[in-house]
C-alpha positions as CSV (number, residue, x, y, z in Angstrom):
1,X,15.9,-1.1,6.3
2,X,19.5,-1.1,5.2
3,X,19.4,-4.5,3.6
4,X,16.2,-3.5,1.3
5,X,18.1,-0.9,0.2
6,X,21.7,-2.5,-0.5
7,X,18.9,-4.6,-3.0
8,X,18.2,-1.0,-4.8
9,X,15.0,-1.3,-6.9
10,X,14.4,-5.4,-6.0
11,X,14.9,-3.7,-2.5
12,X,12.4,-0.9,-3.2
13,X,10.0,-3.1,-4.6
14,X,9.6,-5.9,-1.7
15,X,9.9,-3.1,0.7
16,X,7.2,-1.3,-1.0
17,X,5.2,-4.8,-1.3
18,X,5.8,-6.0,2.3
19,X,4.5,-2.2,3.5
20,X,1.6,-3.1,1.8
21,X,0.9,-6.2,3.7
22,X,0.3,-7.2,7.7
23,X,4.3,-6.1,8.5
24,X,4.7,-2.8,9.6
25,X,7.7,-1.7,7.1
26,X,8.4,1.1,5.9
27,X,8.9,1.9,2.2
28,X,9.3,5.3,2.5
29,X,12.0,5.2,4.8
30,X,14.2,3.1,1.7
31,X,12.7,5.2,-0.8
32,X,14.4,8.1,0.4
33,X,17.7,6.4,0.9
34,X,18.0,5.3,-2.5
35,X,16.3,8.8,-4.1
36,X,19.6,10.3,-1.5
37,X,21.8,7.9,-3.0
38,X,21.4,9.1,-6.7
39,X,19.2,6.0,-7.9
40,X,16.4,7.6,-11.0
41,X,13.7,8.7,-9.0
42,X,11.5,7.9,-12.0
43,X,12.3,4.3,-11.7
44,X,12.3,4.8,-8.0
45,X,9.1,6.0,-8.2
46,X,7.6,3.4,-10.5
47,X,8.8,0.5,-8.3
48,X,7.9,1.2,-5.0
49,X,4.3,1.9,-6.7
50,X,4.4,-1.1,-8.2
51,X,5.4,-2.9,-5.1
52,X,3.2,-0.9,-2.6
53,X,-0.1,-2.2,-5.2
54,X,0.7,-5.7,-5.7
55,X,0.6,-5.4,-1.9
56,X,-2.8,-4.2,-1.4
57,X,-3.7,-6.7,-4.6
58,X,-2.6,-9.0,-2.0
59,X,-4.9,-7.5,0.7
60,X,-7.8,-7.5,-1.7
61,X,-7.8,-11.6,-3.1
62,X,-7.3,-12.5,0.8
63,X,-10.8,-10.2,1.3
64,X,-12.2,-12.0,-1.7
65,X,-11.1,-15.5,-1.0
66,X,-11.1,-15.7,3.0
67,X,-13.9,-15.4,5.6
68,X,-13.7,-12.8,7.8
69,X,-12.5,-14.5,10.5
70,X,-9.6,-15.9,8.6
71,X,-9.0,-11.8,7.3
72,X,-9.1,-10.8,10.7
73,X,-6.8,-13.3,12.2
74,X,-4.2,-13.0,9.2
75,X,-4.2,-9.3,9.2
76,X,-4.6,-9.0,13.2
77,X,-7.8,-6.8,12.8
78,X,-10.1,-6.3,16.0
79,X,-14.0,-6.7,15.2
80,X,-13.8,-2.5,15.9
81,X,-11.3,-2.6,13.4
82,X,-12.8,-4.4,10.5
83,X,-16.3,-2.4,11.6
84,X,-14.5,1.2,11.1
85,X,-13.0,-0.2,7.5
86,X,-16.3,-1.3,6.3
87,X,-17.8,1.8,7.6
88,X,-15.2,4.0,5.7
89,X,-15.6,1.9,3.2
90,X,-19.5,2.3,2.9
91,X,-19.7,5.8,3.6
92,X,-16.9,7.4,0.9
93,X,-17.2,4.6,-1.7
94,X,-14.5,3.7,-4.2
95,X,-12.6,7.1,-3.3
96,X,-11.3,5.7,-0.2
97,X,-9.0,3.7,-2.4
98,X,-7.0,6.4,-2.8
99,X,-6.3,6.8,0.7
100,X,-5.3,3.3,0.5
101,X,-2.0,4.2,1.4
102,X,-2.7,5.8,4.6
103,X,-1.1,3.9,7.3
104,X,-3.6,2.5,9.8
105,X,-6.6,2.4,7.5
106,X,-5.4,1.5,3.8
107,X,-4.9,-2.3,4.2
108,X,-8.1,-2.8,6.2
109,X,-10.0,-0.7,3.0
110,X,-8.5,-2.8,0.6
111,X,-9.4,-5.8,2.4
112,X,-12.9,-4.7,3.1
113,X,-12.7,-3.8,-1.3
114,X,-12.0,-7.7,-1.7
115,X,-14.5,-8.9,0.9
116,X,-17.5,-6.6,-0.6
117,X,-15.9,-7.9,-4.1
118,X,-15.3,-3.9,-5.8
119,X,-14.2,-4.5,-9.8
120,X,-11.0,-5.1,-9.9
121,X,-10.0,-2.5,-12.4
122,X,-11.1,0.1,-10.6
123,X,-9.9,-1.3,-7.7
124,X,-6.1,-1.6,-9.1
125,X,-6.9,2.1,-11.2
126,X,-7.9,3.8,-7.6
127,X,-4.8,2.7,-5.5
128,X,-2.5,2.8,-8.2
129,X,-3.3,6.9,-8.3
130,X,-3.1,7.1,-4.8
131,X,-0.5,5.4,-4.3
132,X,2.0,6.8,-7.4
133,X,0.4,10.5,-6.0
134,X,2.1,9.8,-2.3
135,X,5.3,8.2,-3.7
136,X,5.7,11.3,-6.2
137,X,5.4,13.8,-3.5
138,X,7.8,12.1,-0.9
139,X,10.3,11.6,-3.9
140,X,9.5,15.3,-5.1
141,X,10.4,16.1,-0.5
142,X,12.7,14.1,-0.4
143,X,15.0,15.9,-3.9
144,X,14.0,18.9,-2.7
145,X,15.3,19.0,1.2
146,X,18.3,16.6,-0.2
């Protein structure tokens, strides 16, 4: 993690990208360096959201684009896996996109929004909130215990 954050925001932001993704990173963990280290935590705040969405944008063409077999492979999902994210997906609708940033379940929900082809407005709108909610309240920790 310490050579995402000697990069500061470009850091932040392929941290916060990468996170988004198949590799288990964590954006958080540099968020909170940098917010320690006196970087804006506006800015801070902005980029890893930006980052952490083109990520999951990421997620969502690959579900729209590839089979599922392909989207399983490339995001090494088990069938179970892929079944519980549909599921989730069925059952709470376009609000589990704002719990697309829970770690487990968020990229195989953004995957399953691509595959069952969700609008992409209010795909980006939905994890955008969620996403900017989770990074304001770890920044908002973070300042607070610092």
């Amino acid at each position: 993690m310490e050579h995402f954050t000697e990069l500061g925001y470009w850091g932040l932001f392929l941290a916060a990208f990468l996170a988004a993704t198949i590799l288990p990173l964590s954006s958080e963990v540099v968020l909170s360096a940098l917010l320690l280290s006196g970087w804006s935590p506006m800015t801070l705040v902005m980029v890893a959201t930006a980052g952490n969405v083109l990520g999951s944008i990421t997620n969502y063409a690959l579900g729209y684009w590839g089979s599922k077999t392909v989207v399983k492979k490339w995001l090494k999902m088990s069938d179970e896996e892929f079944v519980h994210a549909e599921q989730r997906f069925v059952k709470y609708g376009m609000v589990s996109l704002l719990f697309a940033w829970v770690p487990v379940i968020g990229d195989p929900i953004t995957v399953v929004a691509g595959i069952l082809r969700i609008r992409l407005l209010w795909f980006v709108l939905l994890v955008t909130a969620g996403k900017a909610a989770r990074y304001v309240v770890l920044a908002f920790a973070v300042i607070q215990a610092g």
